[in-house]
N, C-alpha and C positions, 0 to 999 in steps of 0.2 A: 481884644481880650483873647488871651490863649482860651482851648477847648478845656486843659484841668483848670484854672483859674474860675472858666466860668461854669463848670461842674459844682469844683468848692464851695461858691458863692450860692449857686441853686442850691445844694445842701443846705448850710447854714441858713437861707431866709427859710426855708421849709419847715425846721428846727424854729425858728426866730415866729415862724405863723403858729405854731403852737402856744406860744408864750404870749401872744397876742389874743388868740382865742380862751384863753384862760382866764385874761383878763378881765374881757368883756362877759365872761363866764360870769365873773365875780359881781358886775357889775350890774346883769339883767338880774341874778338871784337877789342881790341887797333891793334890789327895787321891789318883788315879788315878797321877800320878806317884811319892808315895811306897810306893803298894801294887806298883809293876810294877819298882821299882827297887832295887838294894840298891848297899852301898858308903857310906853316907851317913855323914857326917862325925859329926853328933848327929841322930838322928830323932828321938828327943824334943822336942827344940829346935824343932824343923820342924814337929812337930805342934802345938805350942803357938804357934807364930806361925800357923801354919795359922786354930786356934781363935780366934786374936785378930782374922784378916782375917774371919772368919765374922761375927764380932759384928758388928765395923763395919759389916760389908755387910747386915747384920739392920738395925741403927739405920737405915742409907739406906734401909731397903727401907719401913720404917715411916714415915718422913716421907716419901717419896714418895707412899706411899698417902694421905699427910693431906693432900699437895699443896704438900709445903715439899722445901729441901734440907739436910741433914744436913752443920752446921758451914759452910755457906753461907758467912757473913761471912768466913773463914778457910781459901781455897781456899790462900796458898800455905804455912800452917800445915800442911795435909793434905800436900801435897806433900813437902814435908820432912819428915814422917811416911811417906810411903809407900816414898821413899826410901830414910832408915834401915830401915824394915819391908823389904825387897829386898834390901838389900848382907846384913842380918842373915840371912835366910831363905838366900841363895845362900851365904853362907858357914858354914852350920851344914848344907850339904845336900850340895855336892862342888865348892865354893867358884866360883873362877872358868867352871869347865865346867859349872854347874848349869843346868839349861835353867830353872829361877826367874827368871833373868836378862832373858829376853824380859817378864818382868811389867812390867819399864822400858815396854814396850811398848804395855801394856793402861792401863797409869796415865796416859802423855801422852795416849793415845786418848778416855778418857775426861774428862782435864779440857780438852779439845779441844772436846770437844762440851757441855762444860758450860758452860765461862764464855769468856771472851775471849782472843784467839790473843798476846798480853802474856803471860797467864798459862800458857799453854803452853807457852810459849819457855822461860819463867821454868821450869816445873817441869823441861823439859829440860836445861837447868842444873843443877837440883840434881842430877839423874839421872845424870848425865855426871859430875860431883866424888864420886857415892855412886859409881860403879863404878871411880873413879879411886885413890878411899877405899880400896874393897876389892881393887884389884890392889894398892895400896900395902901390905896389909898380909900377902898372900898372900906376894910379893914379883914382881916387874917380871920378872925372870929368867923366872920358870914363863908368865909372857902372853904376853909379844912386840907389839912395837910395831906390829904389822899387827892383833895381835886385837883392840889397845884401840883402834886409828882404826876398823876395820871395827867395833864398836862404837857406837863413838860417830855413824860415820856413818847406821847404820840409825836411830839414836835423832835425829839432827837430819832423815831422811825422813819417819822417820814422822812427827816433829811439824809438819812443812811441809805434808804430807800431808793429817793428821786437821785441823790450821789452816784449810784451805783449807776441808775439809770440812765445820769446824763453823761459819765464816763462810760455807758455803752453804746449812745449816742455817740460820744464826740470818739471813739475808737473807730466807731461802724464811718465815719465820715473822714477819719486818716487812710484807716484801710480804703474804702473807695477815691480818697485824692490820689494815693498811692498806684491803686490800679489802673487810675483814670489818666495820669502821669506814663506809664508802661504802656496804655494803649496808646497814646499820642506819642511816643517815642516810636514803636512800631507803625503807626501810621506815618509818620514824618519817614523813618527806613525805608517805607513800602514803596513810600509816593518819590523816595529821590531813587531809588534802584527802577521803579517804573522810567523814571523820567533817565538816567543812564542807557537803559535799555531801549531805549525809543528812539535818544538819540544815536546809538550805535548802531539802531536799525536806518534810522534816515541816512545816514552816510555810508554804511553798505550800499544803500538800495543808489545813492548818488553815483558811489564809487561804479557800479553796474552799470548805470544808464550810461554815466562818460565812456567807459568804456566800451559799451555798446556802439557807442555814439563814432568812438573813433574806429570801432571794429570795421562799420559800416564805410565810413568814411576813405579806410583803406582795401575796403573792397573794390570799392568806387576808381579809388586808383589804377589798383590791380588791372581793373578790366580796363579803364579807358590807356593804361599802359601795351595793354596787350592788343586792343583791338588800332590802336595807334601807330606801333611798333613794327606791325609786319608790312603796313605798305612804305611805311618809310623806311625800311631796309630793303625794299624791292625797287624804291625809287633810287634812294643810293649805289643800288647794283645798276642800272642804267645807267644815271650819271657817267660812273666809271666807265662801264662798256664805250660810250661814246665819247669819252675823252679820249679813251683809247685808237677808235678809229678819225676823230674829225682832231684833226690839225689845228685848224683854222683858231685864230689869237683870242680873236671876239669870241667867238664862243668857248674856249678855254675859260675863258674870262670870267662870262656869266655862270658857267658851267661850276667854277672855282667858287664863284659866290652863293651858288646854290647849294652847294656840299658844307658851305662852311654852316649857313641854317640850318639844314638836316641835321646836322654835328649840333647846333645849339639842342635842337629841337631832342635829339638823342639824349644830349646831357639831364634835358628835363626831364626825361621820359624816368632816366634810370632813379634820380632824385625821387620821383613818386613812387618807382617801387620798392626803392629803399626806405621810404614815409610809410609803405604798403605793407612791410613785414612784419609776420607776428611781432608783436615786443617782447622784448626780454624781460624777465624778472630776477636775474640774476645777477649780484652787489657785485662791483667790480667799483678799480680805479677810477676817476672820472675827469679827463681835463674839462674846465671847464671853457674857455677858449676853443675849443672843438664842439665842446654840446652849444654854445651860443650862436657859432656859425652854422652849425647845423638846423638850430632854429629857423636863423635870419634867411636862408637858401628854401625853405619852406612857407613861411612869410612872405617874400617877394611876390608869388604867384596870387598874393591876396590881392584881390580888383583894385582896393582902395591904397595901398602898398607905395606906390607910385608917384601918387602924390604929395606923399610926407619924405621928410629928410632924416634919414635915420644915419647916424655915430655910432662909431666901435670905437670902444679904448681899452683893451681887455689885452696884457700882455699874455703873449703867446706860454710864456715860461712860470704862468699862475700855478699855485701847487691845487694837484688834484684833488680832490673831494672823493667820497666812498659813497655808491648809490647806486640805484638801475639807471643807468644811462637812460635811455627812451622816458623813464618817468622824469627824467629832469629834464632832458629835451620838451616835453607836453608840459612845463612848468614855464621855461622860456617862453616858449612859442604861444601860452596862454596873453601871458603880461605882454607881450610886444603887440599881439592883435588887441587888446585890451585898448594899449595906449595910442592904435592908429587909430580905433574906432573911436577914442576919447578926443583926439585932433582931426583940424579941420583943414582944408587944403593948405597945404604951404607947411602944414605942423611940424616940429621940430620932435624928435625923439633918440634918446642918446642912452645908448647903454655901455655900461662901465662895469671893470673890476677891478678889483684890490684885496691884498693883504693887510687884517689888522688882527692882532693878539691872536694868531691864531686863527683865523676865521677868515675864508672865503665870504666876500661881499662882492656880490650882483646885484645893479640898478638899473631899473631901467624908471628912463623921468621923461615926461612929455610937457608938454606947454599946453595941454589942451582945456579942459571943460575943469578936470578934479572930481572931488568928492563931494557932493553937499553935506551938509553939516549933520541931516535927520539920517542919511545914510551911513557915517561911518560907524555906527555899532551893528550895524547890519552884512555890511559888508562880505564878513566871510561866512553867514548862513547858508546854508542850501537854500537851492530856488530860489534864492534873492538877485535880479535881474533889475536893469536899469534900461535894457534895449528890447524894442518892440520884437527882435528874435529870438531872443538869448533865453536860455535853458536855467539861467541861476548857479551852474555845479562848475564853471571853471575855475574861479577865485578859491570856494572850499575844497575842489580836490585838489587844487596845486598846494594850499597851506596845508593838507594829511600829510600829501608826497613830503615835503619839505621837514613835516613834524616827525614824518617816520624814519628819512635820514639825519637827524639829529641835531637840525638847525630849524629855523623862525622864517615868515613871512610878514614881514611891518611895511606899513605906507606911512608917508605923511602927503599932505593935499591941503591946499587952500583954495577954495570953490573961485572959479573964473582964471585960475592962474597954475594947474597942471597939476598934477601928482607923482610921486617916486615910489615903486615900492623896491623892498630890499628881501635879497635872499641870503639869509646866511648861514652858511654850513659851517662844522668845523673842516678846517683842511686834513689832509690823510698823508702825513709825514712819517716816514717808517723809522725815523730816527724822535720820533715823539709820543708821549704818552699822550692816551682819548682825553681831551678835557670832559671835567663832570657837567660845567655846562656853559653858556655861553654870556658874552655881555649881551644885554639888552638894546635893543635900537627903541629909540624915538615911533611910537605909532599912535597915529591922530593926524587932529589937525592943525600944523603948524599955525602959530596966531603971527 
C-alpha cells in the first residue's frame, strides 16, 4: 500500500471511529434512560429495539476495525431503517414526548460525517415523514403544530450543521491526501536523485581506484624498465666490443645468439614503457587492429598467457573508431585477461572484427567456465568479483569507457561452455554522418 493511499485510509477510519462512537453513544444513553424512567408505553419493546441497535452498532464496530463500512453501498437503505427503528422505539417508549426522538438527531450527525451532504438532506427527509408518521398515528390533537415545526426545525439545523461539518471534514481529508500525495512525490524525487548521486559517486570513486590501480602498475614498469635497461645495454656493448676482437666462428655464433635475446629482451623492455606512459585523454582516430594488437603484446607477458591459444581475425583495413586510444586498449586487454583467467590449460580464445551497419564489432569468446546464471545481472556492478583477487572494477570501467565513446558492451554465456562479449562502437567515416544510435546486441544468457 502506497504511503497517500494509506494516509487516506487512516483518515477516513478516524472519521468512521466517530460515527461508531456515536453510536454506541446512543446506545448506553437509551439503556440509562429506560433504567431512570418509568411510564413507558411497552419496555419490552424498547428493550428489544434497544438490543437490535446494539447489534448493528457491533457489525459497524467490526468492519470499521477491518477498515470497511458496514452496508456502505446502502447509506439511504440505512436511513430508512433508522428511521422506522425511532418512530418504533419513540412510540413503544412515551410516544411523541420520548426523549428517543432526539436519536433523529444522532442519525443525521452521523450520516453527515460519513458520506455526502445529498445524503444527509436525504435522510432528513425521511426523518421528518418518520416523525410526521408517528404524530399522525398518535394523533395531531395531542402535538400541536408548534411542536411538529419546532421539530422539524432542529432536524433541518442540525443537518445543515453536521453538512457543513462533514464537508469540512471531508475537504480537511482532500487537502491532506493532496499534501500527503506531494510529500511522497518529493520523497520518491529525493530518494531517486539520492540514489543517482550515489551511483555517480560509486563509479567516480571506481573510475579512481582503476586508475590508480594502473597508475601504480606502470610505475612498476617504469622502474623495472629502467633498472633493467642499463645492464643490458652495458652487456650488449660487450657483446659487440668482443665480436669485434674474437674471430673465432663458435663464438660469433653464440655471441650472435646472445644479442639476438638481448634484442628480445630490449623489445620487451620498450613494450612496458610504452604500457608505462602517462595515457592520453585525448579523442583521436582509432584503428582498431592496432589497439587489439597492442592489447595482445601486453597480454602475452601474463603468466597464465601461454597456455591458452588465442586467434586474431581482425582485418588490418577495419574502419577506425573515435576514442582515447589507451582507454580502448585497457578495454581490450581487460576482456582478454578476463577470458584467460575464465579458460583452463589448452583454452581456446579467439578475438574477431567486423563491420555491420555501421558499427565496429570486437569479440572476444573463449570456451571456458562462462557466466553463471545468479551472476549475469550482476555482472557489470562495481566491486562485483568472481576471483579470489580481483578488484570488481574491470568489467564496469570498460562498459563507462565504451558508453562514453558512444557504443555498448554485451555478452552472451552459457555456464560450462564460454562466454563472448562484444564491443561496439560506431565507426568514424568522414564521409558519414554520426549515427543517433546503435543496433542492439543479444546480452544474457544464450539458452
Amino acid at each position: 500500500m502506497h504511503s497517500g493511499e494509506h494516509d487516506r485510509l487512516t483518515w477516513e477510519l478516524a472519521t468512521e471511529r466517530i460515527v461508531v462512537k456515536i453510536r454506541w453513544f446512543g446506545i448506553f444513553m437509551g439503556v440509562a434512560l429506560i433504567k431512570t424512567r418509568s411510564g413507558l408505553h411497552d419496555p419490552s419493546a424498547v428493550w428489544l429495539f434497544l438490543a437490535l441497535g446494539a447489534i448493528y452498532a457491533t457489525f459497524d464496530t467490526i468492519y470499521s476495525r477491518r477498515g470497511a463500512v458496514f452496508l456502505q453501498r446502502w447509506p439511504l437503505f440505512v436511513s430508512m431503517m433508522e428511521s422506522l427503528f425511532i418512530a418504533l422505539l419513540c412510540d413503544n417508549d412515551t410516544q411523541l414526548q420520548s426523549p428517543f426522538r432526539w436519536y433523529y438527531l444522532l442519525s443525521i450527525i452521523c450520516c453527515a460525517i460519513r458520506y455526502q451532504p445529498m445524503i444527509a438532506w436525504t435522510t432528513c427527509v425521511f426523518h421528518c415523514l418518520s416523525f410526521a408518521a408517528l404524530t399522525a398515528v398518535v394523533g395531531f390533537e395531542r402535538t400541536g403544530l408548534a411542536s411538529v415545526a419546532e421539530t422539524v426545525v432542529i432536524l433541518a439545523c442540525v443537518t445543515w450543521a453536521s453538512s457543513s461539518l462533514g464537508s469540512v471534514l471531508n475537504a480537511t481529508g482532500n487537502r491532506l491526501k493532496s499534501l500527503n500525495a506531494d510529500l511522497e512525490r518529493h520523497r520518491a524525487d529525493l530518494e531517486e536523485r539520492v540514489a543517482e548521486r550515489t551511483a555517480a559517486l560509486r563509479a567516480s570513486q571506481a573510475r579512481v581506484i582503476q586508475q590508480e590501480k594502473m597508475a601504480a602498475f606502470g610505475l612498476l614498469s617504469a622502474g623495472i624498465a629502467h633498472e633493467v635497461g642499463n645492464p643490458l645495454a652495458g652487456i650488449s656493448s660487450l657483446i659487440q666490443m668482443i665480436r669485434r676482437k674474437d674471430s673465432n666462428p663458435y663464438t660469433n655464433e653464440k655471441l650472435e645468439l646472445a644479442e639476438r635475446q638481448l634484442g628480445r629482451i630490449q623489445r620487451t623492455i620498450r613494450e612496458l614503457v610504452d604500457f608505462s606512459r602517462p595515457a592520453s585523454t585525448a579523442r583521436s582516430r582509432v584503428k582498431p587492429f592496432e589497439v587489439v594488437e597492442e592489447a595482445l603484446g601486453i597480454a602475452k607477458y601474463y603468466q597464465r598467457t601461454k597456455d591458452r591459444a588465442i586467434t586474431l581475425d581482425i582485418p588490418a583495413n577495419l574502419p577506425p573508431v573515435r576514442g582515447v586510444r589507451d582507454h580502448l586498449t585497457q578495454v581490450v586487454l581487460n576482456l582478454v585477461l578476463n577470458a584467460i583467467d575464465a579458460t583452463d590449460r589448452e583454452g581456446r580464445i579467439h578475438v574477431e572484427g567486423r563491420e555491420s551497419d555501421g558499427s565496429i564489432i570486437l569479440t572476444i569468446e573463449d570456451d571456458g567456465r562462462g557466466v553463471a546464471l545468479d551472476d549475469t545481472s550482476r555482472l557489470f556492478q562495481p566491486y562485483f568479483t568472481t576471483k579470489p583477487s580481483g578488484t570488481g572494477l574491470g568489467l564496469f570501467v570498460s562498459r563507462q569507457i565504451v558508453v562514453e565513446m558512444g557504443g555498448q558492451l554485451t555478452f552472451q554465456s552459457e555456464p560450462g561452455r564460454g562466454a563472448t562479449f562484444f564491443i561496439q562502437l560506431p565507426a568514424d567515416r568522414p564521409d558519414q554522418a554520426p549515427q543517433a544510435a546503435l543496433p542492439a546486441l543479444a546480452e544474457g544468457v544464450a539458452r
